[in-house]
N, C-alpha and C positions, 0 to 999 in steps of 0.2 A: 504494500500500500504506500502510496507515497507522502505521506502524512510522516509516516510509520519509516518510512530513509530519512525527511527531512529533518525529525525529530534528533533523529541518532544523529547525524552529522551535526547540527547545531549541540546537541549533548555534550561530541567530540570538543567542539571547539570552543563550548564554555568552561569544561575542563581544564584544556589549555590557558584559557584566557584567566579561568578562575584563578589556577594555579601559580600566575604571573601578580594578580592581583593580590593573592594570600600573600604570597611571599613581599611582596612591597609591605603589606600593612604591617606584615608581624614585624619585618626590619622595622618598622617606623614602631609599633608599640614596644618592641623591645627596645629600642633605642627610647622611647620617652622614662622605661622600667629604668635602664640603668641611668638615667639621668635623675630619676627620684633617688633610686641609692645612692648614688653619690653625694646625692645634698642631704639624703638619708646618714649616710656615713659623716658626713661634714657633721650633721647637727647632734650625730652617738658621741664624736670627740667632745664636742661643746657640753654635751652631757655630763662626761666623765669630769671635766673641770666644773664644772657650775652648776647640776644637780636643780636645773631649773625646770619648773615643770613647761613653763612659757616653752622652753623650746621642743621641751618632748610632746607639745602640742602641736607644734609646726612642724613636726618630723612627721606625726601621723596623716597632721593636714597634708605635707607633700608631698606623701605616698599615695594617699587619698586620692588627689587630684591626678595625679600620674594615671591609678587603676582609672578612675571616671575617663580620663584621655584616653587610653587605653581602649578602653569599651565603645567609645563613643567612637574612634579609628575604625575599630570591628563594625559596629551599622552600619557605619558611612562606604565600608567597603562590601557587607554583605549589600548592601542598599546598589552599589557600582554595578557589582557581577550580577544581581538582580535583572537591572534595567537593562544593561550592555545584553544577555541575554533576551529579554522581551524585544528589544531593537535588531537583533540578527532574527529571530523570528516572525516581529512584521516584516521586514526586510523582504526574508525567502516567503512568506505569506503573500508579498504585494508583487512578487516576481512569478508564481505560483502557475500561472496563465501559459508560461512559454512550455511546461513539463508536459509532456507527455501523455499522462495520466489524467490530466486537466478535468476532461469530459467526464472521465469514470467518478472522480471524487463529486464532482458537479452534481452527477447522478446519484451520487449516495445521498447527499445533503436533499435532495427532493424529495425522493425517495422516503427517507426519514420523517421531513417534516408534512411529506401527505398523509404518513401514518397520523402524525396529529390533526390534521386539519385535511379531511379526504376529497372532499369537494369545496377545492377555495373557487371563490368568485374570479380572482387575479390573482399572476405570479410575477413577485418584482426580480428582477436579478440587475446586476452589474450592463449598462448596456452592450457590453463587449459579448456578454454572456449570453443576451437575447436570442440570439438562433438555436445555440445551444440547446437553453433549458425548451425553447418551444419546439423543437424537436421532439424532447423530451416528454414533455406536457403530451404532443399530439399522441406518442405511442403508448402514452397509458388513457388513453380517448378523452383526453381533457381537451376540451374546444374552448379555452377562455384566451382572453389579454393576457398579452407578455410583457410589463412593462419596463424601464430601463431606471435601474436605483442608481442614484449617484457612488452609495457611499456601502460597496461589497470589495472584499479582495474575493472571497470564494464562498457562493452561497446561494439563499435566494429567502425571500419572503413570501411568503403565502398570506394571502389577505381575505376572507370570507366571515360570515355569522357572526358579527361582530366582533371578528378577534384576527391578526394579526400574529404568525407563525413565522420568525427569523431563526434558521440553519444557516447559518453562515461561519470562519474558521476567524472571524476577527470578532465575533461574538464570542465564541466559543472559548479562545485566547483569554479574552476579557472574565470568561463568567473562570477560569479554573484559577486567576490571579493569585488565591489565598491556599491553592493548593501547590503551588508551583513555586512559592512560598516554600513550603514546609520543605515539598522536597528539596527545594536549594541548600534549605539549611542542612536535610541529612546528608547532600552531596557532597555541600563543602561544612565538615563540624569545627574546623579550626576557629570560621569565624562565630561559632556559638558560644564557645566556651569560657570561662573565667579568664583574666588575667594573671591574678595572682600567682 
């Protein structure tokens, strides 16, 4: 399926690209950690002479804030590989058209969403897609309008009985956002995990 190559290759190459961006963050939070120890260690000496609590408060503060930097490096970079991710996937989503398989995946998405909605009144699609889907439409004896949506990479809408039925793969993208998520994070756990 080609959903199902394009996923893996983009997998591939988040990987890569993840694994360029781990590496940058943890240099930079391990370089913010040893920059807490060090003013860490600065402020253990000032201890040992002066026995002040002032400063063993600003030892804890500066480690403190190091972890929070720390943590907040890791977001900022799971939040990177995230988006850099979702961007090669609209990407090859908005290229999708030249592949091959075009028509078949088209057909699945119809397919689909006439299981919910069996007899639509009108089918929107991509105007590119027009012949296509009416093609389509005609060989499962659906005689209605094929109308031309501005805003598909790969899809179509179904319009009937008062309800409106979008299959489309930039919907689709959008509605697994919180699940693509999770999995980011079991893919890459470096940037989950503590600092300390």
């Amino acid at each position: 399926m080609a959903l199902e190559d394009i996923l893996e290759t983009i997998r591939r190459e988040a990987d890569e690209e993840a694994t360029r961006i781990i590496s940058a963050a943890q240099a930079r939070a391990s370089g913010l950690l040893e920059q807490a120890r060090t003013e860490s260690a600065a402020s253990e000496e000032e201890l040992a002479h002066a026995a002040d609590d002032r400063i063993r408060q600003m030892q804890e503060r500066i480690t403190s804030l190091a972890h929070f930097d720390a943590a907040r490096e890791r977001r900022a970079t799971r939040e990177e590989i995230f988006r850099a991710l979702l961007d090669e996937v609209a990407r090859r989503l908005a290229n999708l058209r030249s592949d091959e398989r075009y028509a078949a995946i088209l057909e699945l998405l119809l397919d689909e969403a006439l299981e919910i909605l069996p007899e639509p009144a009108s089918i929107r699609a991509a105007a590119a897609d027009t012949g296509i889907i009416g093609r389509l439409a005609s060989e499962r004896g659906l005689d209605i309008a094929i109308d031309a949506m501005a805003d598909s990479w790969c899809g179509v809408e179904l319009v009937g009985a008062g309800r409106i039925v979008r299959n489309d793969l930039a919907t689709r993208l959008e509605n697994a956002n919180a699940e693509l998520r999770r999995l980011a994070g079991e893919r890459f756990p470096a940037l989950r995990g503590s600092s300390r």
